[in-house]
C-alpha positions in Angstrom: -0.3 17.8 -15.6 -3.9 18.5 -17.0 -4.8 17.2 -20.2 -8.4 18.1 -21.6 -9.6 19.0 -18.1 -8.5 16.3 -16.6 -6.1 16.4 -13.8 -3.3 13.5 -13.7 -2.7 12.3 -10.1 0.8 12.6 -8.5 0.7 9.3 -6.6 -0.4 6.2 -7.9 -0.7 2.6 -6.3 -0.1 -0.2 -9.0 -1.3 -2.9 -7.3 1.4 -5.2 -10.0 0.7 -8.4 -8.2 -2.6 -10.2 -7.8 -1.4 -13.2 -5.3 -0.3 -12.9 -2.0 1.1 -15.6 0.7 -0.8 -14.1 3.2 -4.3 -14.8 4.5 -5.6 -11.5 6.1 -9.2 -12.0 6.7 -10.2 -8.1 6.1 -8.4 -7.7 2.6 -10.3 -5.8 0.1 -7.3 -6.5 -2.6 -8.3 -9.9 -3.3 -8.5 -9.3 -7.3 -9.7 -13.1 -7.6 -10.2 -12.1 -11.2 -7.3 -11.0 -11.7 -5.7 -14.5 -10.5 -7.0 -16.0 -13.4 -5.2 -13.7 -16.0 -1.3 -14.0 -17.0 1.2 -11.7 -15.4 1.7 -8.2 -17.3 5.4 -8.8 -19.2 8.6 -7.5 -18.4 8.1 -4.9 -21.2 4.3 -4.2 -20.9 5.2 -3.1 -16.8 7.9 -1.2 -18.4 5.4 0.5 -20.8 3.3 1.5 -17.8 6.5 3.0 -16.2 7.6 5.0 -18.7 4.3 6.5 -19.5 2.9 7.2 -15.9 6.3 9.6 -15.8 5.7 10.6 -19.5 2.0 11.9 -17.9 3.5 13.7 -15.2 3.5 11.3 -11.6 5.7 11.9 -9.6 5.5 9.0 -7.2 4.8 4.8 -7.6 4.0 2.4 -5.2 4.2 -1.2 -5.7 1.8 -3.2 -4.0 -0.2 -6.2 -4.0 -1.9 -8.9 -3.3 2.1 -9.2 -2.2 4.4 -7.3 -4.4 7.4 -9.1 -3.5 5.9 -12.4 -5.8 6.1 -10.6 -9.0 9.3 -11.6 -11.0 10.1 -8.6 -12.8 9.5 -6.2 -9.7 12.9 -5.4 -9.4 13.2 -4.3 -12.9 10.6 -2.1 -12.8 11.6 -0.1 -9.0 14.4 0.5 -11.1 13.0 1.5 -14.5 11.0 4.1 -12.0 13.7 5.4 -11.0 15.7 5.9 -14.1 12.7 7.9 -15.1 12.9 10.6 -12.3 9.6 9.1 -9.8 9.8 8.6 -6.1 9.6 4.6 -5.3 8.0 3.3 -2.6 6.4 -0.2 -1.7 4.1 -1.6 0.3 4.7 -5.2 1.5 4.6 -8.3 4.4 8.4 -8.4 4.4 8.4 -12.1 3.7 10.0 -12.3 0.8 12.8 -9.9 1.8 16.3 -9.9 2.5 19.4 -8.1 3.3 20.6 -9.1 -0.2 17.7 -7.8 -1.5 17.5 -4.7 0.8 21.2 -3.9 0.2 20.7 -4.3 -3.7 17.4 -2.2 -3.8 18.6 0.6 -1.9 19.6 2.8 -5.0 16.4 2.3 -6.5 13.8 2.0 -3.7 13.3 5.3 -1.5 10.3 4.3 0.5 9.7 0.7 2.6 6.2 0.4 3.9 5.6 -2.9 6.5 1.9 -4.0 7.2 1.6 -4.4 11.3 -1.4 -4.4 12.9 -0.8 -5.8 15.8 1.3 -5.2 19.0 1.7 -9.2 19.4 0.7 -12.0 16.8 -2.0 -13.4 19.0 -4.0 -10.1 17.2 -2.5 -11.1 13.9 -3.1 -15.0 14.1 -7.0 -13.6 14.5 -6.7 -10.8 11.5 -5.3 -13.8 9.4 -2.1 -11.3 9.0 -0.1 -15.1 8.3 1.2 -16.9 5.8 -1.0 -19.9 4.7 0.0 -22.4 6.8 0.5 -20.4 9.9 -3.5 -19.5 8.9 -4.2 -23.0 9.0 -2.8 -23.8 12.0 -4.4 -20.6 14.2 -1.2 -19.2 14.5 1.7 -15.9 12.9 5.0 -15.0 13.3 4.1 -12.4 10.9 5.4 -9.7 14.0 8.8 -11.0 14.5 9.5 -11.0 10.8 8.5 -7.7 10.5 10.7 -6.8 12.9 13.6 -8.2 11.3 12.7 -5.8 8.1 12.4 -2.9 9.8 15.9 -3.2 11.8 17.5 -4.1 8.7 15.9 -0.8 6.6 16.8 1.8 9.3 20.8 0.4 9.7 20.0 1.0 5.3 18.8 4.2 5.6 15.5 3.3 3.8 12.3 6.0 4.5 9.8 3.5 6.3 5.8 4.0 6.4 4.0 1.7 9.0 0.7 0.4 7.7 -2.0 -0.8 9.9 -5.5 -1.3 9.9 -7.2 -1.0 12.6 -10.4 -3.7 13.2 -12.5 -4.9 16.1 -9.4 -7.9 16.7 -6.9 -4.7 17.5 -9.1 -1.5 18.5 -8.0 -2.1 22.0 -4.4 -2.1 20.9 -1.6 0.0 22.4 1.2 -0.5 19.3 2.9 2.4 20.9 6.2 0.6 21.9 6.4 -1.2 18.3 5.8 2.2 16.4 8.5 3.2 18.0 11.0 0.0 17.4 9.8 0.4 13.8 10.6 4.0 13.7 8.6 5.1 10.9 8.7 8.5 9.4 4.8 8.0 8.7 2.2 5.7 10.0 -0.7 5.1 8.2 -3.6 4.0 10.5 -6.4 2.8 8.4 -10.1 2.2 9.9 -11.0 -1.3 8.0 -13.0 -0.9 4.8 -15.6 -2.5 3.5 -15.8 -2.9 -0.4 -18.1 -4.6 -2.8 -17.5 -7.1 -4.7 -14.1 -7.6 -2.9 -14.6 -8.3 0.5 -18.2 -8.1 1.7 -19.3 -11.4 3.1 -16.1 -11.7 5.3 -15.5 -8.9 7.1 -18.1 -7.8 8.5 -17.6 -9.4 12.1 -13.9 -7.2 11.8 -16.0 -3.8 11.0 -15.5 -1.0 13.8 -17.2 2.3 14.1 -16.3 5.7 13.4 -15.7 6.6 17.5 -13.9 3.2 18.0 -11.6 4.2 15.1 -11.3 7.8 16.5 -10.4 6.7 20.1 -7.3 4.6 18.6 -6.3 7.4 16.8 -6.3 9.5 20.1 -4.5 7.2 22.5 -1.7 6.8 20.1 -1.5 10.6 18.8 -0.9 11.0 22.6 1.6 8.7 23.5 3.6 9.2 20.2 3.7 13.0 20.9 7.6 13.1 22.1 7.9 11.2 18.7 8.8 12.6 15.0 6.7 10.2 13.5 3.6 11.0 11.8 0.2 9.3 12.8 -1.7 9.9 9.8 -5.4 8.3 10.0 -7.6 7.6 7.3 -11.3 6.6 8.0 -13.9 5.0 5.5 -14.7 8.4 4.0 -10.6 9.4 4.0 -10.1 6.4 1.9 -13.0 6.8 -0.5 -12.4 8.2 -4.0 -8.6 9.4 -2.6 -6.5 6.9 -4.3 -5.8 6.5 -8.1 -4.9 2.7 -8.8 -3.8 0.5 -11.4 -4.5 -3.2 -11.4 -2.3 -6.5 -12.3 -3.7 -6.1 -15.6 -2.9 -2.9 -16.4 -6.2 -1.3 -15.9 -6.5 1.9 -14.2 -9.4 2.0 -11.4 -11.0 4.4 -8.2 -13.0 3.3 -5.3 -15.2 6.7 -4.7 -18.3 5.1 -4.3 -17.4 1.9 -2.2 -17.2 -0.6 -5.1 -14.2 -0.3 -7.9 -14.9 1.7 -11.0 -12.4 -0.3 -13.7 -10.8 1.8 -17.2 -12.3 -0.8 -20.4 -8.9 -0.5 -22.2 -5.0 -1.0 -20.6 -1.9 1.8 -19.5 0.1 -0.8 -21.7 -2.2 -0.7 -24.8 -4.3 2.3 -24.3 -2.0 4.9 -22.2 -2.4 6.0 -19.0 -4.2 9.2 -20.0 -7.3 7.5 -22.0 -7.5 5.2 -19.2 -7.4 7.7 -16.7 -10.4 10.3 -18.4 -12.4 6.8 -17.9 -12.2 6.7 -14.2 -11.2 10.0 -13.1 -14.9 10.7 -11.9 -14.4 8.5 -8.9 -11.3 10.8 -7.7 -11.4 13.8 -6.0 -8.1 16.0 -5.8 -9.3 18.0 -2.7 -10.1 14.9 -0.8 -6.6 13.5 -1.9 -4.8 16.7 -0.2 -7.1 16.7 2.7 -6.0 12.9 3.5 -2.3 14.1 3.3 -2.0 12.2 0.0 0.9 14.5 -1.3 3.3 14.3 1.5 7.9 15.2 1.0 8.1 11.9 -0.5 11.5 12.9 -2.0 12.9 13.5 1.7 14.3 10.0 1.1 15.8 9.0 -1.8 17.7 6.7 -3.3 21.2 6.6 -3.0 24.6 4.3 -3.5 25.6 2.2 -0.4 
């Protein structure tokens, strides 16, 4: 939809939880500002909902901090998909279950799992662990994982792979755990550096472009009898590519390495006000080039 020249996004992340359980030492989601603010309402995430599908997007995804902590996420997976958009989320798996997997099934199309790591030795050092497992140099954050993904195929869920690839794991071969996953896509990030978010602490984690690139090509290769897509995204591919809302409500962009915030609120200002704010630090062409719009509705939600 384009309203005074201004191009609504079909995807957007709603990053509806500030806190997460988890300890990962490269995070650029940290949103310590946001931790200090109440939770958006039941009816105020619903407001966001409703107009983000008034506006024309076609697709949500729930993430975090740790999605899975919010107490009304489960009301609004399913308020998205009353009003017609593709649900997806991003999470650790911790807080899930095959109650919860079984119950969310009509309403959730897409499950994506955070693993970067063929073994949790690689994790234990990425700080992909729950607090105390941080504290103690250790993760079982793998064999949870695991668990998730077994339990979402014998569902039927669509599954996306996340992982982030950092000096800890560049030497990696995830090959055999891609495939025990059995993702329809996975998303292989080259770890980002933002301002304000986590500069200071990640740099020892930072890898270079060719480091990134010679992942990429060793699993490309050995994934090639696979159906699942390896879609990478360096630094640049992840710059100015994603349109976001934060636990606050406020709508933001990345384009230029540091977040670029909307003053006002979808809740109390609409998503299209907040939007023509940001919308500078977004680029549509970059978004398709990245394989941002991708058959999202190949799986959809349906009764058990």
């Amino acid at each position: 939809m384009v309203q005074n020249n201004i191009t609504t996004p079909k995807a957007v992340n709603w990053h509806c939880e500030a806190f997460c359980n988890y300890r990962c030492k490269f995070c650029y989601a940290g949103f310590e500002e946001q931790r200090n603010e109440p939770k958006i309402s039941l009816n105020s995430g619903l407001k966001i909902i409703q107009d983000l599908a008034k506006q024309g997007v076609e697709k949500i995804n729930f993430v975090g901090g740790e999605p899975m902590l919010h107490p009304h996420l489960d009301e609004w997976i399913k308020e998205s998909k009353r009003v017609g958009m593709t649900t997806s989320i991003v999470s650790n798996g911790t807080k899930m279950s095959r109650k919860w997997l079984e119950s969310m099934r009509p309403y959730l199309d897409w499950l994506g799992l955070s693993v970067d790591a063929s073994n949790d030795q690689m994790h234990a050092i990425m700080g992909r662990a729950n607090a105390s497992e941080f504290k103690n140099g250790v993760s079982g954050h793998l064999v949870r994982a695991l668990d998730i993904a077994e339990m979402a195929n014998e569902l039927g869920y669509g599954i996306k792979l996340n992982t982030v690839v950092t000096s800890a794991n560049a030497h990696d071969d995830m090959t055999e755990i891609v495939k025990k996953i059995n993702p329809t896509r996975w998303k292989i990030f080259q770890v980002l550096k933002i301002e304000g978010e986590n500069d200071g602490r990640v740099e020892a984690l930072l890898v270079s472009e060719s480091e990134f690139d010679r992942y990429i090509g060793r699993h490309v290769k050995s994934l090639a009898s696979t159906s699942i897509q390896v879609v990478p995204e360096n630094n640049d591919a992840m710059l100015g590519t994603y349109a976001m809302i934060d636990a606050l409500g406020r709508v933001y962009t990345n384009k230029n390495g540091f977040y670029l915030y909307s003053r006002g609120t979808v809740q109390n200002d609409g998503f299209a006000s907040c939007w023509n704010e940001v919308s500078p630090g977004f680029c549509h062409d970059a978004f398709d080039a990245r394989g941002g719009e991708w058959d999202w509705e190949s799986s959809t939600g349906v009764a058990l």
